[in-house]
KOLLOMI-106004 format. One record per residue (C-alpha): x, y, z; residue in one letter. Coordinates in steps of 0.5 Angstrom, whole numbers, plus 500, padded with zeros to 3 digits. Each point is the difference from the previous one (the first is absolute). Layout:
REM residues N
XYZA...
//
This chain:
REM residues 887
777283693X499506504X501507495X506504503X498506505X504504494X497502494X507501496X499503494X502507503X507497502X502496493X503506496X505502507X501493502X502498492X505507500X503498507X497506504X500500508X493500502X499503508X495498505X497501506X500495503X504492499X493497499X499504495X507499497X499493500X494499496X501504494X507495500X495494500X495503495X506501496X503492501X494498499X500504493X507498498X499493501X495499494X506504496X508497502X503495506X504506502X499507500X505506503X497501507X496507501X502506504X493500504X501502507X497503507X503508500X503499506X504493497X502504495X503505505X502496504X503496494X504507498X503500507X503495499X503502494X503506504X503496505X503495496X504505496X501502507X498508497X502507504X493500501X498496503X508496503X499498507X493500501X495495502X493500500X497500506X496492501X492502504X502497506X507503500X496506499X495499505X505499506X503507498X494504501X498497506X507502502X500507497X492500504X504499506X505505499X495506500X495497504X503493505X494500505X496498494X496492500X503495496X493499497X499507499X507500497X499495495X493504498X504506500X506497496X495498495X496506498X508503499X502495496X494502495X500507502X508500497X499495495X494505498X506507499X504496497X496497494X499508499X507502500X499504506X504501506X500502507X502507499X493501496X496499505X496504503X500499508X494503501X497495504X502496507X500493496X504503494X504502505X502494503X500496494X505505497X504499507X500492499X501501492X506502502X503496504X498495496X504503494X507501505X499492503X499498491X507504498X503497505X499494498X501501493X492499498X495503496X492499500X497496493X496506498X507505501X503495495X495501495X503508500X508496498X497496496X497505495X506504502X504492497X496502493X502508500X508499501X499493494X502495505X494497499X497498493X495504497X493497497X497503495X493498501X497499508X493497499X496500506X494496502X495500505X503507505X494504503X506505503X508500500X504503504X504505499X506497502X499495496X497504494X507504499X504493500X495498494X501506497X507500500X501493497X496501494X498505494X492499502X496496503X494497499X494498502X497493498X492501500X495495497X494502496X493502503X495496501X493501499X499495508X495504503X498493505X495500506X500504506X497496506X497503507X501494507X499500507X506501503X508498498X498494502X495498495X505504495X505496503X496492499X495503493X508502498X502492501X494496498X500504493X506498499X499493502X494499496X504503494X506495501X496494501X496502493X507501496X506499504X505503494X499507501X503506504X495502505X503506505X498502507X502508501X500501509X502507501X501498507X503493500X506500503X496502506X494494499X505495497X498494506X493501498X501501493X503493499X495497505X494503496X503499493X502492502X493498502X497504494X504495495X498494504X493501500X501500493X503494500X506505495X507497502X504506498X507503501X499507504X505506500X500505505X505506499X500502507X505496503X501498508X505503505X504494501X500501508X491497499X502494496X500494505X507496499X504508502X494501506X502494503X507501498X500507504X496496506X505495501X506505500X496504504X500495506X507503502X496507502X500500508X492500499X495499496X492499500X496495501X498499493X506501497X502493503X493497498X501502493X508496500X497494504X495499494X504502495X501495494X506504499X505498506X502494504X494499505X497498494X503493501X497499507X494496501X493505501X499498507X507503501X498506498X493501502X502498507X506506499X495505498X495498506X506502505X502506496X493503501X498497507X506504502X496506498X506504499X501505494X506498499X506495499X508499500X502495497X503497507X493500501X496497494X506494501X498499506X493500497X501496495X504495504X495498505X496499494X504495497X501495508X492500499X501497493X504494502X505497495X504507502X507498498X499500493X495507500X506504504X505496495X497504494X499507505X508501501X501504495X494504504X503499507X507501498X498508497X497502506X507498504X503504496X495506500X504505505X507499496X497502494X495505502X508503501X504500493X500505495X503497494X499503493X493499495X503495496X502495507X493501502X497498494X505493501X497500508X493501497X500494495X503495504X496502506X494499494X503494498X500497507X493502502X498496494X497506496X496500495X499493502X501493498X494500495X500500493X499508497X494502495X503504495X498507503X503498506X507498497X499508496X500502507X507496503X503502493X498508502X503499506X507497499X499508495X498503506X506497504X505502495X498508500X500499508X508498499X501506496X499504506X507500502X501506495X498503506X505498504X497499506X500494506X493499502X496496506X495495499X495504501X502506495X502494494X493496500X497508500X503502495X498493496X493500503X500507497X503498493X494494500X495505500X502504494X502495496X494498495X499493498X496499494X498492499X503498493X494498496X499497492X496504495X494501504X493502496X498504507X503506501X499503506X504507501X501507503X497507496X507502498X503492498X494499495X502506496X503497493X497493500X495497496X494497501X494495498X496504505X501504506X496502506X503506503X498501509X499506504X499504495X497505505X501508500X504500506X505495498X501502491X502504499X505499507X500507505X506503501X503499505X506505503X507497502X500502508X508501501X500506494X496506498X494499497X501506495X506497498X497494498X495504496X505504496X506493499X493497499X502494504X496494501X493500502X501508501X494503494X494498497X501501495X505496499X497494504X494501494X504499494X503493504X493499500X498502494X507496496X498494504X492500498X502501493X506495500X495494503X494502495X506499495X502493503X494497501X496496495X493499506X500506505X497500507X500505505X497501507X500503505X497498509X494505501X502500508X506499504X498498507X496507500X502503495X497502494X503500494X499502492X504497494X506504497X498507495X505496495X496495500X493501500X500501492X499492501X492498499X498496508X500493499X496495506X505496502X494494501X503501492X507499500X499495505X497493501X497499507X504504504X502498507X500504506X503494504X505495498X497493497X502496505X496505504X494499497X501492498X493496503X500497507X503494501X499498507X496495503X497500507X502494504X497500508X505497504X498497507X502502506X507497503X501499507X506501504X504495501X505501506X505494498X501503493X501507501X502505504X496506503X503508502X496505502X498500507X494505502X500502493X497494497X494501503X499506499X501499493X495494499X495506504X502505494X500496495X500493500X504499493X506505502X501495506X501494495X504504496X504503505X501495505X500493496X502502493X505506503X499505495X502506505X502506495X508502498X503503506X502508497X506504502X500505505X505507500X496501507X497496506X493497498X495499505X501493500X508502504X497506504X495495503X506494500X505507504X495501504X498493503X508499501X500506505X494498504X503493500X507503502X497505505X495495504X506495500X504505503X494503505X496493502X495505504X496505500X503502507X507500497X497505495X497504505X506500504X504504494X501507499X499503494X506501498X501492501X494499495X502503495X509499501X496493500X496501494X506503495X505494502X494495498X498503494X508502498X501492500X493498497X502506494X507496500X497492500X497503493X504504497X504495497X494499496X497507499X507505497X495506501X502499508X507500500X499508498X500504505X494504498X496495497X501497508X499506504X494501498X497492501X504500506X495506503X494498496X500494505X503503506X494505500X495494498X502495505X502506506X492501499X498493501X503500506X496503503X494497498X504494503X500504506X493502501X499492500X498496507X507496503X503494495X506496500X502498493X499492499X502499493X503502495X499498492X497494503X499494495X493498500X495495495X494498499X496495496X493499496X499493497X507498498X501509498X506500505X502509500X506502504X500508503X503504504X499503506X504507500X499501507X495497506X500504506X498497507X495505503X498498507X498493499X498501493X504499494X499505493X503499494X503507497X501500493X503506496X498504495X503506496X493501496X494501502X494494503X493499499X497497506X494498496X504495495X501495506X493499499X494497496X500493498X505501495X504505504X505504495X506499504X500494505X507502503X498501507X494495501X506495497X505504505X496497505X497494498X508498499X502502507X502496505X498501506X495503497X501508500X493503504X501506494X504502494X501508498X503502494X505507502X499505494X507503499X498505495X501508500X494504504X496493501X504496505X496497504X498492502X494496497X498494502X495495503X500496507X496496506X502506504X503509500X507497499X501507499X496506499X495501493X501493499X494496498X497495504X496495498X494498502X500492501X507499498X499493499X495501495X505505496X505494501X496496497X497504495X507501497X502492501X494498495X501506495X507499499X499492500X495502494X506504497X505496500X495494498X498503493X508500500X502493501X493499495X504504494X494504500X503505496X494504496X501507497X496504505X501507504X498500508X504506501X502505494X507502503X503494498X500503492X503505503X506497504X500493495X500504493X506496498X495493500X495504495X503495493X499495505X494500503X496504494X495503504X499506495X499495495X494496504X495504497X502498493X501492503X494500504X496502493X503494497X499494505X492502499X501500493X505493499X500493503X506500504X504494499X503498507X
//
C-alpha cells in the first residue's frame, strides 16, 4: 500500500477538535482529507466528516449562505459565470474601442479580467488608481464600463464577493469560527485575508517539523537531459520498489505537458515499471480529441474551411465517415488535394465526396449512411440564418452531433468516455448563457463554445499514483519518499517579476501585488525551498547548463547542496528513446528486376517517362508503375503549374481565333491587345471555379496584366517569324518502343512553307543541350518529332518567360531565325530513335537501379527520398560487401 501524500500528524489536534482548515488549492484539500480517512478507518466505521476546504470553496460556500438567507447584503446579486464575464469585457472593450479585432479583443478581455480581478482581491477601486500611463488609462475607461454593464445586470466579480463575505461575518450573519488553520499558502489576498480575519478570533498556520534533507544538486546538458534523466530516475526507482511516493516537480509543466507525458511514458516502459502517473496539470478540453472533432463536425457549417480541416474530419474516428470503406476515403481526399484549392464549402466537399462514393460501387448503401450528411448541407443557408437563445443552440448542436454520428460507433477507453462526460458539463454551462438574455447566430453560438472549451481544463481522473508529476506551486504541502525537483536555474527560482502591463508599475509595488517585488518573489522561493526540503525523505535537485544558447547557473538558494554526477543517480542514461537505440533487425533481399507488362497494368506519364528513367531509373519505376506521385498541397494563389496551364489556354484560344500569321499581321495594335484582354478574361473565368483568389477583383487584376504584357511581347517575337499558317492545335500523337505505347501532345504545328515545325510552350526556362547525349535528360522534343505524322521537319520550344522569350529548338531547315540546324538531320533522327529505344527498353525490363545520371532529379523528386533510399546507399552498399544477400 501506497503511504499518503500527507503526513497527518500536524492536523490530528484540529481535525479531532472539528477546526476548519483552509488551502490553496482543492488538490491539497482533498489529500490531507484522505490521510485522515485513512487514519480514522483503523479507529471507527463513521467519523464526522472534516471541515477541510479549497479557501476559494469555503468562500464560495460562505456566498451561498448569504444568498440563501436572501441577506441585504448581498439581495439581488449574482455572481458573474466566466464566460458571462468574458462577453461583458469584449462589450465593454468595444464601447471604448469598437474598430478593435476580435482576436486582439478576446487577448485584451483577458488581460482585463486579471487585471481586475488583481484590485479586487486587494480591496482597491477604480477611483485609487492612478491614471498615469496611457494604458492605465484605458484600462480604467474599460474597467468602467464593465462596472455599469455588471449593476445593471445585478452581477458582482467572485473577488468583490470575498469583500461581502467578510462584511457577512462582520454584521453576524455568518457564523464565526474560533480557529481557522491554514496549510500550504505561499501568499493570500488581502480580500480574502479580511474575509478569514472577520470570521475567526486567530488563525493559524499548520507547519511540519524541520528536516535535516539536505539531498543532491545535479548539473544536465539541456532541459531536455533534465526532462529524460528526471523520468528514468523515477522509472528505475519504481520498478526496484513500487510502494512508494516518488514526485517530479516541473517548474514549467504546463507549458511542457505532451513532452512530459511522452517522456515519462517511454521512461516507465523501458523499465518494464507498470505504474499509474499523475499529472496536475490539466488539458484544455478544446485539444482532447472527441471535442476537437466535435468542434470539426460542427464547424462544417462555416461558409469555408481549409483543406486540412476537412482531412482531419474524414479520418476522424470520431465522426460518421468512420463507417465508409478506406478507399472511399482515401479517393475523397486525393480529389480534395488535386483540386489544389485552399479551401472548401460543404457544397463542395459533398460533392467531393460523392464522386468518391460512385468510384466505389455499392453506392446506394454508402449515401444511405451519409444522409445525415447530405441533408446539413441542404439546410446550410436556413441555419446560418436563425438567431435563437444558448440553450436552443445547445439542442441544435447535440442532435447535429448525434446525426453525424459523433464520438462515433466504437467503444470508449476510459479517458475518452471522462471527456464526453466533461462535455455534457460544458454543454450545461453554455445553456447558462441565456442569463445573458441575448439571441445569437451560429457563428457567435459555437464561438462562444469554442472559447469556453479552450478555458475549461480536463484533468484525467486517476487511482492512487506512486508517480507524481506536478507543478512548482502543486507539490507544496505533499509528502514524498523521494523527489526530484527541475529547472532549478537562476533565472527561473526564484521567479522574475513581472509587471502587470494595464496598471501603474509603482502602484504594484506599493499594494505589493502579484510578481511586483523581489522581495517577495524571494520569500515565495525561499518558504518553497524549506516546505520541499521538509517534505522529502530523498532530495534531488537540477538544473540545464545551456538552454538553446544560453548559458545558465543553479539558483543561489540551492547551491548549499554538494554536486552530484548524474551517471550516479542514474543508470545509463539515455539521450535517445529505447526504441531508437533497439539492434538492426533488417534484412537485405535482392529482388530481380520486373518487366512490364502492358496487358496487366496501366502506363501514365507521356514524355516524362523517359525522361525519368534518364534521371534516375528507379524514380521512373516508382513514379509510373508503383504511382507514388507526391500529395497535391492547397494553394491560396496560382502555382506554376496554373499559370503555365493559363497560359496554354490563351495561346490555344488566340491561334484558334487568328489561324495565320497574315491575319496576325493584319491587326492593329489596339485589335491585339482588345484581343488579348477578351482571351485572358475567359481563361481567367474557365479557372476561377477552382482558384477563389481570381474571383477578387485585385488578385485578378494583377494576373490579368502580368499576362497580357508576357504574351503581348511574344507576339512580337511571332511576328518577326517568316510567314506560317497554323495547322493544328492540341494535336493528339503517340509513339511505341518494343510494346511501350507513350501518348503526347503536340500544342501547336505550324505549316512554314512546305515544311512543318512543332511549337511546343514553355513558361520556364529551356536547355538545348538536354536534347542531347545517349541518355538525353529531356527527351520532349526528339520524341515530338519522332511521333509526328507526317513527320515534322523540326520542333521548337517557345520560351514564354519574363525578359527571356525567345524560340529554341532544332531542324533540317532555318524555319525561323537563331534556330539550330542540324548537320544530317537523318543521323539526329536516328540517333534519338535508338537513344530513346534504349530508354524505354530499360523501362519495360523493370530495370530500376538506385543510381543518378542527373542531380536535378533529387531536387524535383524529394518526396521519393523514403522510397528510393538514396541517402542510405552508402550504408547498404557497406552491407551488400559485407552479407550474402539471399535472392
Amino acid at each position: 500500500m501506497l503511504p499518503p501524500l500527507i503526513d497527518i500528524a500536524p492536523f490530528r489536534q484540529a481535525l479531532l477538535d472539528d477546526q476548519l482548515i483552509l488551502t490553496p488549492n482543492h488538490r491539497l484539500a482533498a489529500k490531507i482529507a484522505e490521510s485522515w480517512a485513512i487514519e480514522m478507518q483503523s479507529q471507527a466505521n463513521v467519523w464526522r466528516a472534516p471541515r477541510i476546504f479549497s479557501i476559494d470553496h469555503w468562500l464560495r460556500h460562505c456566498w451561498d449562505e448569504l444568498q440563501d438567507q436572501n441577506h441585504k447584503l448581498v439581495s439581488g446579486l449574482s455572481l458573474v459565470g466566466q464566460q458571462q464575464s468574458r462577453y461583458y469585457w469584449d462589450r465593454a472593450i468595444a464601447e471604448s474601442n469598437p474598430i478593435t479585432r476580435a482576436d486582439a479583443k478576446g487577448r485584451f478581455s483577458k488581460l482585463a479580467a486579471e487585471t481586475q480581478k488583481i484590485l479586487d482581491g486587494w480591496n482597491l477601486s477604480l477611483g485609487q488608481l492612478p491614471l498615469e500611463t496611457p494604458s492605465t488609462v484605458q484600462f480604467a475607461e474599460w474597467a468602467q464600463n464593465y462596472a455599469n454593464l455588471l449593476q445593471r445586470n445585478q452581477l458582482i466579480t467572485t473577488a468583490r464577493s470575498w469583500q461581502l463575505v467578510a462584511e457577512g461575518f462582520a454584521q453576524s450573519a455568518l457564523p464565526p469560527e474560533s480557529n481557522i488553520y491554514l496549510y500550504g499558502f505561499q501568499s493570500i489576498p488581502p480580500a480574502q485575508l479580511l474575509a478569514i480575519n472577520s470570521a475567526c478570533d486567530q488563525h493559524l498556520e499548520i507547519v511540519h517539523p524541520v528536516s535535516d534533507c539536505n539531498g543532491s544538486l545535479v548539473q544536465c546538458l539541456d532541459p531536455r537531459q533534465e526532462l529524460t534523466a528526471a523520468a528514468q530516475w523515477a522509472a528505475q526507482q519504481l520498478a526496484a520498489n513500487p510502494n512508494q511516493r516518488i514526485g517530479i516537480i516541473i517548474p514549467e509543466l504546463n507549458n511542457s505537458l505532451t513532452q512530459v507525458s511522452r517522456i515519462v511514458a517511454e521512461a516507465l516502459t523501458a523499465e518494464s515499471a507498470e505504474v499509474a502517473v499523475n499529472i496536475s496539470a490539466g488539458t484544455a478540453l478544446l485539444d482532447t480529441s472527441p471535442v476537437r472533432a466535435a468542434f470539426e463536425l460542427l464547424g462544417i457549417l462555416q461558409d469555408r474551411r481549409p483543406l486540412q480541416d476537412w482531412l482531419e474530419l474524414l479520418h476522424s474516428p470520431y465522426s460518421i465517415f468512420a463507417q465508409l470503406p478506406v478507399q472511399v476515403l482515401v479517393d475523397a481526399e486525393l480529389a480534395l488535394r488535386d483540386s489544389r484549392a485552399f479551401e472548401f464549402t460543404l457544397e463542395k466537399f459533398a460533392n467531393h465526396l460523392s464522386h468518391a462514393i460512385n468510384l466505389a460501387g455499392n453506392t446506394d448503401e454508402i449515401a444511405e449512411s451519409l444522409k445525415p450528411l447530405f441533408a446539413l448541407r441542404n439546410n446550410q443557408r436556413q441555419i446560418n440564418k436563425i438567431r435563437q437563445s444558448f440553450s436552443q443552440w445547445r439542442q441544435y448542436f447535440e442532435q447535429t452531433l448525434n446525426d453525424l454520428s459523433w464520438p462515433g460507433r466504437r467503444s470508449l477507453d476510459s479517458m475518452e468516455f471522462q471527456q464526453r462526460e466533461h462535455w455534457q458539463r460544458l454543454l450545461d454551462l453554455f445553456s447558462g448563457l441565456d442569463n445573458l438574455g441575448l439571441e445569437v447566430g451560429l457563428n457567435t453560438a459555437r464561438r462562444h463554445l469554442q472559447q469556453m472549451a479552450q478555458d475549461a481544463v480536463f484533468h484525467p481522473q486517476t487511482g492512487d499514483a506512486p508517480l507524481q508529476i506536478l507543478g512548482l506551486l502543486e507539490g507544496s504541502g505533499l509528502s514524498f519518499d523521494q523527489l526530484w525537483i527541475m529547472g532549478m536555474h537562476s533565472q527561473n527560482f526564484p521567479a522574475s517579476v513581472a509587471i502587470n502591463p494595464l496598471l501603474p508599475a509603482e502602484f504594484q509595488r506599493e499594494h505589493k501585488m502579484p510578481h511586483s517585488l523581489p522581495e517577495r518573489e524571494l520569500a515565495i522561493a525561499q518558504q518553497l525551498w524549506s516546505d520541499y526540503k521538509n517534505h522529502s525523505g530523498r532530495l534531488v535537485v537540477s538544473y540545464p547548463a545551456m538552454r538553446g544558447e544560453e548559458q545558465l547557473a543553479p539558483s543561489p538558494l540551492i547551491q548549499e547542496l554538494a554536486l552530484t554526477p548524474l551517471e550516479e543517480l542514474v543508470n545509463g542514461i539515455r539521450s535517445h528513446p529505447q526504441w531508437l537505440q533497439q539492434a538492426e533487425n533488417t534484412e537485405l533481399v535482392e529482388e530481380p528486376a520486373c518487366p512490364y507488362k502492358p496487358e496487366l497494368e496501366k502506363i501514365q506519364g507521356g514524355s516524362t517517362l523517359l525522361k525519368n528513367q534518364s534521371q534516375l531509373p528507379f524514380n521512373a519505376f516508382a513514379i509510373h508503375r508503383l504511382w507514388a506521385q507526391p500529395l497535391q498541397q492547397p494553394r491560396t494563389g496560382l502555382s506554376p503549374m496554373d499559370r503555365g496551364t493559363l497560359l496554354h489556354d490563351v495561346m490555344y484560344r488566340l491561334w484558334t481565333e487568328w489561324q495565320s500569321s497574315s491575319h496576325l499581321h493584319s491587326l492593329l495594335d489596339t485589335e491585339i491587345s482588345a484581343s488579348l484582354d477578351n482571351v485572358i478574361d475567359t481563361s481567367l473565368t474557365k479557372i476561377a471555379t477552382d482558384h477563389p483568389v481570381l474571383l477578387g477583383q485585385r488578385y485578378r487584376l494583377l494576373e490579368h496584366k502580368r499576362l497580357h504584357k508576357l504574351v503581348g511581347q511574344w507576339i512580337e517575337e511571332e511576328k518577326s517569324r517568316p510567314a506560317f499558317n497554323v495547322l493544328g492545335l492540341e494535336q493528339q500523337a503517340s509513339i511505341e518502343f518494343d510494346g511501350l505505347r507513350i501518348s503526347l501532345r503536340l500544342d501547336r504545328v505550324d505549316q512554314v512553307g512546305d515544311q512543318l515545325l512543332i511549337i511546343d510552350y514553355k513558361s520556364g526556362e529551356v536547355t538545348p543541350g538536354h536534347w542531347y547525349s545517349e541518355r538525353p535528360k529531356d527527351p520532349q522534343l526528339p520524341l515530338y518529332l519522332l511521333a509526328s505524322d507526317p513527320r515534322a521537319d523540326g520542333c521548337a520550344f517557345a520560351q514564354i518567360k519574363g525578359g527571356k522569350i525567345k524560340f529554341v529548338g532544332t531542324g533540317s531547315t532555318a524555319l525561323f531565325d537563331d534556330l539550330k540546324v542540324a548537320e544530317d538531320w537523318s543521323w539526329q533522327l536516328d540517333q534519338w530513335q535508338m537513344a530513346l529505344a534504349n530508354l524505354a527498353a530499360e523501362f519495360t525490363a523493370g530495370s530500376a537501379p538506385v543510381q543518378i545520371f542527373d542531380s536535378s532529379a533529387l531536387s524535383f523528386q524529394d518526396h521519393l527520398l523514403p522510397l528510393n533510399r538514396y541517402l542510405e546507399m552508402a550504408d547498404i552498399n557497406a552491407r551488400l560487401e559485407q552479407t550474402e544477400v539471399p535472392s
